[in-house]
C-alpha positions in Angstrom: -2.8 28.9 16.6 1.1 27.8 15.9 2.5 25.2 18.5 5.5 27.4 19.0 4.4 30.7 19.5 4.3 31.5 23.8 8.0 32.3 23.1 7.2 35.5 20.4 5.9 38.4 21.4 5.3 39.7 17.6 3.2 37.8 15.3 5.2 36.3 11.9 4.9 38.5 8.9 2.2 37.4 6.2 5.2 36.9 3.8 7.1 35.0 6.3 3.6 32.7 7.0 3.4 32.0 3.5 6.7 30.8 2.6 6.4 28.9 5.8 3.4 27.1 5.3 3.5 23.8 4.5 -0.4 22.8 4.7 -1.0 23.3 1.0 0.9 19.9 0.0 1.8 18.4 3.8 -2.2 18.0 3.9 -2.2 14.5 2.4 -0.6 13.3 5.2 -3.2 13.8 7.1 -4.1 9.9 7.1 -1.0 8.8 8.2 -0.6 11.5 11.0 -4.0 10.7 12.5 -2.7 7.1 12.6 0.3 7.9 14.3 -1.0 10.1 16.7 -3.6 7.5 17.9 -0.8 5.2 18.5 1.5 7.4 20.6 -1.9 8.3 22.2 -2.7 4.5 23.5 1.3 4.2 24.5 1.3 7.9 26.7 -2.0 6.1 28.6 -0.6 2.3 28.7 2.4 3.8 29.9 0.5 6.4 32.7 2.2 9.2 31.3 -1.8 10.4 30.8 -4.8 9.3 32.1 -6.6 6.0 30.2 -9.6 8.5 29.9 -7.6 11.4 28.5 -6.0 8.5 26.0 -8.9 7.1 25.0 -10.9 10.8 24.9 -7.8 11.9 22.5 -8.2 8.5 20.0 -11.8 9.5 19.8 -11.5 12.8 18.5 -9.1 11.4 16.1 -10.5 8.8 14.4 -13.7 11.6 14.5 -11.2 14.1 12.5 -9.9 11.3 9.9 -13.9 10.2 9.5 -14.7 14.2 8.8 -11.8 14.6 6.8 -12.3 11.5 4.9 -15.9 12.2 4.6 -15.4 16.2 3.0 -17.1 17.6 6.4 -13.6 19.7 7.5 -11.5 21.7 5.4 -8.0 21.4 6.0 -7.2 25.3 6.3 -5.8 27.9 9.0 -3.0 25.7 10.2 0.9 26.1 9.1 1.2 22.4 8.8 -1.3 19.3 8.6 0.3 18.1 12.4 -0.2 21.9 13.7 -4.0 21.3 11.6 -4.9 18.2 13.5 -3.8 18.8 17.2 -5.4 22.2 17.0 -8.8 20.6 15.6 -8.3 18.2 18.3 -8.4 20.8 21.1 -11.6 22.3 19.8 -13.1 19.4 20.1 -12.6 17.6 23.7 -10.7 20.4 25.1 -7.2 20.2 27.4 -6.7 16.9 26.8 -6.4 17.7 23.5 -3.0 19.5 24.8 -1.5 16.1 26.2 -1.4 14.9 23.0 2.1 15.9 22.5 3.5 14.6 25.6 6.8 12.6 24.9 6.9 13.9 21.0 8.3 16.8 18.7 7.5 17.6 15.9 10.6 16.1 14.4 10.1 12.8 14.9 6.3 13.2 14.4 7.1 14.3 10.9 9.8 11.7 10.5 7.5 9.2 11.8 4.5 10.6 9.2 6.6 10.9 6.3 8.1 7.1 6.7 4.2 5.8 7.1 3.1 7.8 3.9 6.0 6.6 1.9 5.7 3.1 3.1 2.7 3.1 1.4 4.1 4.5 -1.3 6.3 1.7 -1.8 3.8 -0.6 -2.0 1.7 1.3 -4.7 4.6 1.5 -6.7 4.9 -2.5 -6.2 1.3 -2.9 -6.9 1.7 -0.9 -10.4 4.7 -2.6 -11.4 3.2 -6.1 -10.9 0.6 -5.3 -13.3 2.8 -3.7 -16.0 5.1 -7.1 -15.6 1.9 -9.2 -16.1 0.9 -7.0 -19.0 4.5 -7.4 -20.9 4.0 -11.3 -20.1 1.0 -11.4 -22.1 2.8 -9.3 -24.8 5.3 -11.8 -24.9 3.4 -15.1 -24.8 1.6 -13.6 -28.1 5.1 -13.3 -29.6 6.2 -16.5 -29.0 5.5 -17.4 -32.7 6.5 -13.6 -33.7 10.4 -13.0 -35.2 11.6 -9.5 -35.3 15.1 -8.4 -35.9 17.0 -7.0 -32.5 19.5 -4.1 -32.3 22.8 -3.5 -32.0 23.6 0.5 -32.4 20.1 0.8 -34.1 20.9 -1.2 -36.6 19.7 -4.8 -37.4 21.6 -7.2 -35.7 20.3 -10.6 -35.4 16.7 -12.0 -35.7 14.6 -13.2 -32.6 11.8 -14.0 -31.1 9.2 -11.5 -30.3 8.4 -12.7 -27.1 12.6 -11.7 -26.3 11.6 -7.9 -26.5 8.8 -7.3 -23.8 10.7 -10.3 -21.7 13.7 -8.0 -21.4 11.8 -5.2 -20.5 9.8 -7.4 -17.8 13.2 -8.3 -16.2 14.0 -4.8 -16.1 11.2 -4.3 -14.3 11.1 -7.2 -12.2 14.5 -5.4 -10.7 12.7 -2.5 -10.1 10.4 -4.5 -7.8 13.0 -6.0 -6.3 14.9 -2.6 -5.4 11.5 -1.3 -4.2 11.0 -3.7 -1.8 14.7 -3.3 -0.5 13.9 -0.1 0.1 10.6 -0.3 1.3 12.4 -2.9 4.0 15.1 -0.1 5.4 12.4 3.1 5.8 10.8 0.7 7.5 12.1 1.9 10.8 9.8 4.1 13.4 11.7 7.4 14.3 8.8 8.0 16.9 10.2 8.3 20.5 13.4 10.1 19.4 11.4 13.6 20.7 13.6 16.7 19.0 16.8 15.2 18.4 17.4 12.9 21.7 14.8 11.3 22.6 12.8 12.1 25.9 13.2 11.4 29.7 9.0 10.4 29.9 8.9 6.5 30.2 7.8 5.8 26.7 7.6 2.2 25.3 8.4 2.6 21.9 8.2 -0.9 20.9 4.6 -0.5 21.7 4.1 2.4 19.3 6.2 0.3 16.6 4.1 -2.9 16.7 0.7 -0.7 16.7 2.4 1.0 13.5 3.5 -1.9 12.1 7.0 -0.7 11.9 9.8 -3.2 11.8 11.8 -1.9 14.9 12.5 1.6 16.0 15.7 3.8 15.2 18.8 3.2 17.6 19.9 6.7 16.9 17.5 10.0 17.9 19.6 12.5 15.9 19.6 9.6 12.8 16.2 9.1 13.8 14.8 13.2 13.2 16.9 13.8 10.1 17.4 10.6 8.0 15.6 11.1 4.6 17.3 8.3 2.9 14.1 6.3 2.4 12.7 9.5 0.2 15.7 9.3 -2.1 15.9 5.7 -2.4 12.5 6.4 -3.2 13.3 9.0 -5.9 15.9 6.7 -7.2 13.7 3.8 -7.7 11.1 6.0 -9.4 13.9 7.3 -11.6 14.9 3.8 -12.6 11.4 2.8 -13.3 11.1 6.1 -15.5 14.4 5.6 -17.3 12.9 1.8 -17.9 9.7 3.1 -19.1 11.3 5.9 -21.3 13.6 3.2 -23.3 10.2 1.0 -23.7 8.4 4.2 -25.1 11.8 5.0 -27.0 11.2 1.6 -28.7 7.5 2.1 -28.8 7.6 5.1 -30.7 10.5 4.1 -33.1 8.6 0.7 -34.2 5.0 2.6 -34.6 6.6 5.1 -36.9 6.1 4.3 -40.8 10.0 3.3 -41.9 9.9 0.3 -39.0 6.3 -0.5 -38.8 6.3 -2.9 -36.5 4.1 -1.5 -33.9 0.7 0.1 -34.2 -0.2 2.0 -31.4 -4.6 1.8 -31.2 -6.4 5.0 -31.6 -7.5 5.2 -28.3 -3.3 5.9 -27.1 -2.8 8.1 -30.2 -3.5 11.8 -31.2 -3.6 13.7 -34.3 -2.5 17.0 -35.8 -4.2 20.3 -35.8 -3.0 20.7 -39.2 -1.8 17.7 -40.9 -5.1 15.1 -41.1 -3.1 12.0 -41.9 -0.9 12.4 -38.6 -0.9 9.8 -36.0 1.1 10.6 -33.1 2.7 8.3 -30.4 1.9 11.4 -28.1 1.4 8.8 -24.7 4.6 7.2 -25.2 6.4 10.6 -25.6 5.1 12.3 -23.1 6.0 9.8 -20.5 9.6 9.7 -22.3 9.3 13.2 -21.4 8.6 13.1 -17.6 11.5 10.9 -17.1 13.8 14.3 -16.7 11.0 15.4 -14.5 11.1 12.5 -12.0 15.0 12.9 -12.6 15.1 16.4 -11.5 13.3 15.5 -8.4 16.0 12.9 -7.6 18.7 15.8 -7.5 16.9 18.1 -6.0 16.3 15.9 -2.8 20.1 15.1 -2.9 20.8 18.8 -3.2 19.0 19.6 -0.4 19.9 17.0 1.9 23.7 17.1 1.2 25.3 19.9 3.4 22.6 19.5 6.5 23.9 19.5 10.0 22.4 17.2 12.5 19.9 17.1 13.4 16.4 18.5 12.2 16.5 21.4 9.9 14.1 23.3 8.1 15.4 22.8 4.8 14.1 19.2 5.4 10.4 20.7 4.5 11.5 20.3 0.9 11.8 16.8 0.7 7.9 16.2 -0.3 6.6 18.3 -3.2 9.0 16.4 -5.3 8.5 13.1 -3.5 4.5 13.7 -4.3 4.8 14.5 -7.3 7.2 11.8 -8.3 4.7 9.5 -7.1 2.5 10.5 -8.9 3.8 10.5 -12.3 5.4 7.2 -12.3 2.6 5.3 -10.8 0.5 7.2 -13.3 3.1 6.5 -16.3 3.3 2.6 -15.1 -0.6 2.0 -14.9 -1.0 4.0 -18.7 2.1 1.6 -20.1 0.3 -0.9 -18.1 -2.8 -0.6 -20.3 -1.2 0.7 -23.3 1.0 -2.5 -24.3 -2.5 -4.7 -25.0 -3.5 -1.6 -27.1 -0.8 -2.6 -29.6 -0.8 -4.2 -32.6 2.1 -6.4 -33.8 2.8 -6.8 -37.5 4.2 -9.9 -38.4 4.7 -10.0 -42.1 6.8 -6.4 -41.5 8.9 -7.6 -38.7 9.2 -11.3 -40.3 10.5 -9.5 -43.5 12.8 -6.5 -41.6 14.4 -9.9 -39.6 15.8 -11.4 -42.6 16.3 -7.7 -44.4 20.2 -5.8 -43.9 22.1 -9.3 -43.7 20.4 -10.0 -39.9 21.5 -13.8 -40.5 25.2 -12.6 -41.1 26.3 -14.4 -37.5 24.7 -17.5 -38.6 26.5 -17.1 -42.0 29.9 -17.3 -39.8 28.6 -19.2 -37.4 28.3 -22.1 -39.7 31.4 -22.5 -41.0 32.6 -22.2 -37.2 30.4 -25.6 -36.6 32.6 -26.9 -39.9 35.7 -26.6 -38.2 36.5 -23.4 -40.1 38.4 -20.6 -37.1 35.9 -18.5 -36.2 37.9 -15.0 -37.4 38.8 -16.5 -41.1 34.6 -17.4 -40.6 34.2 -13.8 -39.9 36.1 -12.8 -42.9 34.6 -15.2 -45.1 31.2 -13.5 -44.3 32.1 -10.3 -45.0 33.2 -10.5 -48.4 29.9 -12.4 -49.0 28.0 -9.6 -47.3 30.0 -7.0 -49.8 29.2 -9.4 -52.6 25.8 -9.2 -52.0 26.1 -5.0 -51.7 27.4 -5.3 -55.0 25.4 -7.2 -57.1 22.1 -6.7 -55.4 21.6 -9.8 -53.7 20.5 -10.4 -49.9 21.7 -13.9 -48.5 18.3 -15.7 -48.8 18.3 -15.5 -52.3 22.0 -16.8 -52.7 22.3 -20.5 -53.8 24.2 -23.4 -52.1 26.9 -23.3 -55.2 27.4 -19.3 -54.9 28.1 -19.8 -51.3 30.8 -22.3 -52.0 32.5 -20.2 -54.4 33.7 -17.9 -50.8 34.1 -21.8 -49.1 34.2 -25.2 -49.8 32.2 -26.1 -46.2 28.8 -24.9 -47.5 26.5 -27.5 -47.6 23.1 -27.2 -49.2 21.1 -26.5 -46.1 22.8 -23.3 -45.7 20.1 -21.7 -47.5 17.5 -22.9 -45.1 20.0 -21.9 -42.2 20.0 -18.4 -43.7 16.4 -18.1 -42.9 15.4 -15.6 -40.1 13.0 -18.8 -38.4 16.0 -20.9 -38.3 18.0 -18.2 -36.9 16.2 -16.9 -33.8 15.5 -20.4 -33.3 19.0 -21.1 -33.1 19.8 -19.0 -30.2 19.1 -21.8 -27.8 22.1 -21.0 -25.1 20.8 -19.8 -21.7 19.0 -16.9 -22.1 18.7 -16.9 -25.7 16.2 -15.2 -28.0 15.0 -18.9 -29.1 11.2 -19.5 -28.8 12.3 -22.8 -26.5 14.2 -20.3 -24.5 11.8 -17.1 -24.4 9.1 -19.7 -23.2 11.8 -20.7 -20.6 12.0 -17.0 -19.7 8.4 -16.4 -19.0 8.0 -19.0 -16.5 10.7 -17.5 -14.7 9.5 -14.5 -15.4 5.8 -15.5 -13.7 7.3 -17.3 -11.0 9.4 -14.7 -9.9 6.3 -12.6 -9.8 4.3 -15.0 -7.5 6.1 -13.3 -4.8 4.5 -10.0 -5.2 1.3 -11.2 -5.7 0.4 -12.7 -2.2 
């Protein structure tokens, strides 16, 4: 039976019914809406809108629903909607009653209310994910602590540092993420319950009673705001696409260091495929794949933004669109944070290849400049100096390790001896002792910081 349907003499066309239905994908809300529906149910009979035994005869059939449902006993089928699903299994079961459940509420602000619990939770899954893949780069990063390997500029070799640098960027990263969740978590935070259709109701509810059983924060101020407001869903889109775009730069990096001209990286067997054709292949297909549904969490982002941009207040159907792609993103980045999660310790680093690529392509050119700077020599003529000793070494086959003290003076007088040892990649990363640095000193500065900024998510 539909909720709406005393008004309509004709009954909606199949067609019509299907591309109405919701149930298919709403039906994993049915959790949240049993919760919500108890609640309002114990404010209608604290208030006296119904009867104590109507209120607490309508709690029980719930929570006997959610323990059938939960339990595989009832199908969720026949209904247009999960709400329309539950209120009608509820009137089987203890009769009229049943029918009061609704006192005081639309479905607007029921599926507002629904929507905000389910994602609420979502939030914190995402939080929970995240924490691990933050420990899981930690550990990464302690282990390189001892590790050089050259960074990046443009992908090309720029300057050598320490290991443990790499997966602490990509733990701060990260760390934001959990940060923006939780800022967004905190603003869809707010119960839309009690706003009835679009303004409210003239019954005398006590919503603050319905937002402390829900554990809301507070409820809306505005009913129309209160029906139509999706903002939480696309802040929620947002922060998965930022978590995705994260995660596709560390599989970016991933894949480019596994491959056989960087070899830094080895990705275990057990997160690597072969080829149906070539038996020598080992493919970084994890890592690509999730740098693949990056556009597909992207494209869920916009969709939600398309959909809500041109909506008049207050509740429209259009607004049935903004959860397949919300479900779905969900699902693929908590599913692409717990793999990366478990992936990372699954890699192996080697250290004589990224030892050797640090000091390969004149990485220690800064330090070249850098230490003539310290000799009082202006930084620019520095610059210069180390360039023509850069093209010296083009030409004659030379790198700057294997230079001596005496063919460094011959491009300046200020070369003392120990600029061979200051040439070394070691001595280089090691240098990079400013705030933030890619020194070891400094990396291990990073990871307490790193951990301790964690703590907070893990109570």
């Amino acid at each position: 039976m539909k909720l709406w349907e005393g008004r309509f003499e004709a009954p909606t066309a199949e067609n019509a019914d299907l591309f109405n239905d919701s149930l298919p994908f709403d039906c994993r809300l049915w959790a949240v809406d049993i919760a919500a529906s108890i609640a309002h149910a114990a404010m209608l009979g604290s208030c006296g809108i119904i009867s104590a035994d109507e209120s607490k005869a309508i709690r029980d059939g719930l929570n006997a629903i959610a323990d059938d449902i939960a339990a595989g006993k009832l199908a969720m089928e026949g209904a247009e909607d999960i709400h329309s699903f539950v209120e009608n299994e509820l009137v089987k079961r203890i009769g009229d009653a049943g029918k009061k459940l609704h006192t005081a509420r639309s479905r607007n602000d029921q599926v507002a209310t629904d929507f905000r619990l389910y994602a609420r939770g979502a939030f914190d899954c995402l939080t929970e994910s995240l924490a691990w893949l933050v420990e899981s780069l930690t550990d990464r990063a302690k282990a390189g602590l001892k590790l050089i390997m050259p960074g990046y500029t443009h992908l090309r070799k720029a300057q050598p540092m320490c290991a443990g640098h790499f997966f602490n960027a990509y733990a701060e990263m990260f760390l934001r993420d959990m940060d923006r969740v939780r800022a967004s978590r905190d603003r869809a935070n707010v119960m839309p319950l009690g706003s009835g259709a679009l303004a409210g109701t003239s019954y005398p509810i006590d919503r603050d009673m319905t937002c402390d059983l829900l554990e809301f924060d507070r409820p809306c101020e505005n009913s129309l705001d209160g029906v139509s407001d999706r903002d939480f869903a696309a802040e929620f889109l947002f922060d998965c696409s930022m978590i995705m775009s994260h995660l596709s730069r560390l599989c970016e990096d991933i894949i480019l260091y596994s491959t056989e001209e960087f070899g830094y990286f080895e990705i275990s067997d057990e997160y690597s495929t072969g080829s149906s054709i070539m038996p020598q292949k080992k493919n970084p297909d994890i890592p690509e794949l999730m740098r693949g549904k990056t556009g597909r969490v992207y494209g869920h982002l916009m969709a939600l933004l398309t959909t809500i941009k041109a909506i008049p207040l207050a509740y429209d159907k259009d607004l049935q669109e903004d959860k397949e792609g919300f479900f779905d993103a969900e699902k693929q980045t908590i599913n692409s944070i717990n793999i990366m999660a478990e992936l990372l310790p699954a890699i192996a680093l080697n250290k004589e290849r990224m030892a050797s690529a640090a000091e390969a392509e004149f990485c220690c050119a800064t330090d070249v400049a850098d230490y003539l700077a310290r000799k009082n020599v202006p930084f620019r003529t520095a610059h210069g100096v180390t360039g023509r000793i850069v093209r010296w070494c083009i030409e004659n086959g030379r790198t700057l390790q294997d230079m001596t003290a005496e063919e460094y003076r011959a491009f300046a007088p200020e070369f003392g001896d120990d600029i061979c040892d200051a040439v070394r990649a070691a001595a280089c990363a090691g240098a990079r002792t400013s705030y933030g640095g890619a020194s070891p000193e400094r990396v291990r500065e990073n990871l307490k910081s790193i951990k301790k900024r964690l703590k907070k998510y893990l109570q």
